[in-house]
C-alpha positions as CSV (number, residue, x, y, z in Angstrom):
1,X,0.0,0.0,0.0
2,X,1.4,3.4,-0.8
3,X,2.0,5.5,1.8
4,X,1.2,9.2,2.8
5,X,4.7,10.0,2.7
6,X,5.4,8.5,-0.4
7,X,2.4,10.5,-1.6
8,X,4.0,13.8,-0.7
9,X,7.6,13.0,-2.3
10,X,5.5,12.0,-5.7
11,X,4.5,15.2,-5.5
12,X,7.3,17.1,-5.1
13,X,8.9,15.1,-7.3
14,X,6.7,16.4,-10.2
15,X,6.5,19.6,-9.3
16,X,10.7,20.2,-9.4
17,X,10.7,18.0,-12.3
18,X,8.3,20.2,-14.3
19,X,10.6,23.6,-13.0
20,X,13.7,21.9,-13.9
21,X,12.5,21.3,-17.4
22,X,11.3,24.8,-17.8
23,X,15.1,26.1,-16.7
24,X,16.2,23.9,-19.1
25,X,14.2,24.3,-22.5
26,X,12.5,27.5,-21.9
27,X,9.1,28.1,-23.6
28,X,5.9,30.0,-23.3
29,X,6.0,31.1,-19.1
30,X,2.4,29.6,-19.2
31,X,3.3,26.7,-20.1
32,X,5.3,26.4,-16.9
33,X,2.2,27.3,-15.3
34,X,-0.4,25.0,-16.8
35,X,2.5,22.3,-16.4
36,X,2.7,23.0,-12.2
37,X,-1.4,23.3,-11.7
38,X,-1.6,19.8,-14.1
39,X,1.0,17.9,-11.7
40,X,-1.2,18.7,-8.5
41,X,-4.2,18.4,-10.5
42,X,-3.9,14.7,-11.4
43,X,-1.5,13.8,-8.2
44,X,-4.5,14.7,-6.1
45,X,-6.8,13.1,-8.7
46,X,-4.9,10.0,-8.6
47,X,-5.3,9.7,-4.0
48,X,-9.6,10.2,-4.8
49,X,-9.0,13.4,-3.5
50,X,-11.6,16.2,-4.5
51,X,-9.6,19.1,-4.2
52,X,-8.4,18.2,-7.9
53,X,-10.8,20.1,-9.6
54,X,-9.6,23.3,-7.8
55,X,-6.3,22.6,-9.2
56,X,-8.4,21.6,-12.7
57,X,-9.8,24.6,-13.3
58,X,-6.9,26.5,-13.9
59,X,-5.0,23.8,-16.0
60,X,-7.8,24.1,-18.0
61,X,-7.6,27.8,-18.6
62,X,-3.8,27.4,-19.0
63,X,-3.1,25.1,-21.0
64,X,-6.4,26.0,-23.8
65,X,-4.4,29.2,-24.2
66,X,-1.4,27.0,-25.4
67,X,-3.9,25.2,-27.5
68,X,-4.9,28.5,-29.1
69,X,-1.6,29.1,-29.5
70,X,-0.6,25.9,-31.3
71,X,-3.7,25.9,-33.4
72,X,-5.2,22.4,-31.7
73,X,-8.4,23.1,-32.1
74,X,-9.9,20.0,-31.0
75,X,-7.9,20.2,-27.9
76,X,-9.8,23.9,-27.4
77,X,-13.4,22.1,-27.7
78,X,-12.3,19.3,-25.4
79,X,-11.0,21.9,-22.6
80,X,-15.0,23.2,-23.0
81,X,-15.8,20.4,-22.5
82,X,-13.4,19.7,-19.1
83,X,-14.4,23.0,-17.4
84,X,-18.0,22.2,-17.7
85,X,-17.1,18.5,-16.5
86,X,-15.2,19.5,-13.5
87,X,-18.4,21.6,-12.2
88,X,-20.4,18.3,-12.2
89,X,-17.6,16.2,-11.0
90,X,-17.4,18.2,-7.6
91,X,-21.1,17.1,-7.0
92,X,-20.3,13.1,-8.5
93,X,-17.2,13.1,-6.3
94,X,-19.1,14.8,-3.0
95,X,-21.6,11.9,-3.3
96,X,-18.7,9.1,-3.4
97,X,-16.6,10.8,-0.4
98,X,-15.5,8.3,2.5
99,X,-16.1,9.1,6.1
100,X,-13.3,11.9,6.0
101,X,-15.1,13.8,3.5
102,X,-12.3,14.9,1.5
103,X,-11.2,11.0,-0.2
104,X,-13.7,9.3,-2.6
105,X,-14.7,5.8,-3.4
106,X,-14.0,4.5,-6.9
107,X,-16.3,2.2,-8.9
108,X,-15.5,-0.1,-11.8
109,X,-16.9,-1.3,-15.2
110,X,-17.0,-4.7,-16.8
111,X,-15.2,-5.6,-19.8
112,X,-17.6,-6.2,-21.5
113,X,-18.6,-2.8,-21.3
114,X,-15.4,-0.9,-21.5
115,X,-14.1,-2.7,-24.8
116,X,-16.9,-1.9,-27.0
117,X,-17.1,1.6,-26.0
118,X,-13.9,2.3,-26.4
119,X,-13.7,1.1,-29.8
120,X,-16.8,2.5,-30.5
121,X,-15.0,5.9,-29.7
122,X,-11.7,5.3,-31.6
123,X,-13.6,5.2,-34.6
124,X,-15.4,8.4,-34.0
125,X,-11.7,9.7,-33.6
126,X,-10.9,8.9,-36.8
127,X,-13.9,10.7,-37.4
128,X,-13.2,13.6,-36.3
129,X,-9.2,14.0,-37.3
130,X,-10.4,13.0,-41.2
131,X,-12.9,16.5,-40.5
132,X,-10.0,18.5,-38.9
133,X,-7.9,17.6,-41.7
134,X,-10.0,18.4,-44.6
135,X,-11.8,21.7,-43.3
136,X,-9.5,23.3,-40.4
137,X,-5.6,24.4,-40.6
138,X,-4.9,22.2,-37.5
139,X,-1.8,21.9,-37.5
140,X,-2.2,17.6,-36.5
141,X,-5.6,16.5,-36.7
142,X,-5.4,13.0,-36.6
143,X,-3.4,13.3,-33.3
144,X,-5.3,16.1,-31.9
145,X,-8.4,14.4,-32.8
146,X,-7.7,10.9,-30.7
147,X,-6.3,12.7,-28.3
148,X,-9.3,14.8,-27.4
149,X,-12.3,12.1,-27.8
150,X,-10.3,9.8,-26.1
151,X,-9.6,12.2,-23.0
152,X,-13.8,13.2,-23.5
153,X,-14.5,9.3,-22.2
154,X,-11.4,9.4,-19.5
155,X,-13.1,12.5,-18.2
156,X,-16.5,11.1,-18.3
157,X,-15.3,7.9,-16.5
158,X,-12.8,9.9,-14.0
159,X,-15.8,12.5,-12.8
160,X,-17.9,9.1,-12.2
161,X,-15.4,7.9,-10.8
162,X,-14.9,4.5,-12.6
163,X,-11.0,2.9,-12.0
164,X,-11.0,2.1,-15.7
165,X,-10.3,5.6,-17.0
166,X,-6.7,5.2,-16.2
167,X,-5.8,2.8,-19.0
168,X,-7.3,5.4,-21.6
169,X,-5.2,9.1,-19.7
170,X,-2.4,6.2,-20.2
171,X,-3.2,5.9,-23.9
172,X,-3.7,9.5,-24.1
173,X,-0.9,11.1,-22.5
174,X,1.3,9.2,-24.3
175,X,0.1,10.6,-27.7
176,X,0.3,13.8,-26.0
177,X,3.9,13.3,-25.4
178,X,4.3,13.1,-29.2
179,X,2.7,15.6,-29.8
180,X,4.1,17.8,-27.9
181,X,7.5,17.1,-29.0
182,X,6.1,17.9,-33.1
183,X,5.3,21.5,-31.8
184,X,8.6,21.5,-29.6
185,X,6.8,22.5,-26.2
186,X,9.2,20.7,-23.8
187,X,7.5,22.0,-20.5
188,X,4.1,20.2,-22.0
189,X,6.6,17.1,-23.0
190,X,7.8,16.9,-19.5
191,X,4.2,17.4,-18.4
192,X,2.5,14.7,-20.0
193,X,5.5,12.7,-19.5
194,X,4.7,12.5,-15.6
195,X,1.4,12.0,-15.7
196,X,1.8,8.5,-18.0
197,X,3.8,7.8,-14.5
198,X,0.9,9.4,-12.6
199,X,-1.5,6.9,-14.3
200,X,0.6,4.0,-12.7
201,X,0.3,5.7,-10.1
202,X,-3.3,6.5,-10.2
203,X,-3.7,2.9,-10.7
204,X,-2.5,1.5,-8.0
205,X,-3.7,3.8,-5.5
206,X,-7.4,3.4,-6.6
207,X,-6.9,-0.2,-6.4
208,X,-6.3,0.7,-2.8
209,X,-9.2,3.2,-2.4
210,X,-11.7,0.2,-3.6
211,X,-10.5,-2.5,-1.3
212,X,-11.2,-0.3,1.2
């Protein structure tokens, strides 16, 4: 079982991790912003703790401005769509709190569920990027367009808190990672980067939080 003080180097870890990378390859300043308020975001996300969507709330404004700035428009629409999300998940999440009031408890769905819808929404993915590519300038629509109706069902599944969603922000974050690197944004490299560790993480600690 992981531990409260392995909890609080994890998070330390990430956040001198992000600033490091920032020293290093310096980019846009809010970059280095969104990268910090994501680290504590999904660290907090990944101990059931509902105080992530405090920390969500301005990721979300951050990092759409980099979207914006990139041109990923899907990735604008899906952080619509996350700010509106985070709203209900505060009520989901105050519903699912344990005695302490502040830690949830996580549900799960069968296979025989989660397979079909997920390939049910790769498909629409393709969807999408094939749109993006032929009417918008986006600047990688196949990738932006995975990426962002693959994160839509992780968010769904994450505000209903349902343990599954952290095999798709696994899936996801790594195509964010290669993304990142095409446009050359290292702080949202090193971002995305730790949170494929964070899913591990997130994994193993809501294994935890449903035993219980």
């Amino acid at each position: 079982m992981l531990s409260k003080r392995f909890d609080r180097i994890f998070l330390v870890s990430g956040l001198i991790v992000q600033v490091l990378t920032y020293w290093l390859a310096p980019s846009q300043p809010m970059a280095l912003v969104s990268g910090l308020l994501g680290i504590v975001s999904v660290i907090l996300c990944s101990q059931g703790n509902i105080w992530t969507f405090l920390f969500g709330f301005g990721q979300i404004l951050t990092y759409s401005y980099l979207c914006y700035l990139e041109r990923f428009y899907a990735g604008l629409a899906m952080n619509a769509f996350y700010f509106l999300s985070q709203i209900y998940g505060i009520f989901a999440w105050r519903k699912l709190r344990t005695d302490d009031g502040v830690i949830i408890s996580p549900r799960s769905l069968p296979m025989k569920q989660f397979v079909p819808l997920c390939t049910l929404v790769l498909l629409l993915a393709i969807g999408v990027g094939w749109l993006l590519g032929r009417n918008t300038n986006d600047s990688q629509p196949y990738m932006d367009a995975i990426t962002t109706v693959v994160s839509i069902l992780a968010q769904v599944m994450m505000v209903m808190a349902i343990r599954q969603q952290w095999w798709l922000w696994l899936f996801v974050d790594i195509l964010f990672v290669i993304m990142w690197i095409v446009a050359g944004n290292w702080s949202m490299v090193m971002q995305y980067g730790f949170w494929c560790v964070n899913c591990i993480y997130g994994m193993l600690r809501w294994r935890n939080l449903a035993a219980k």
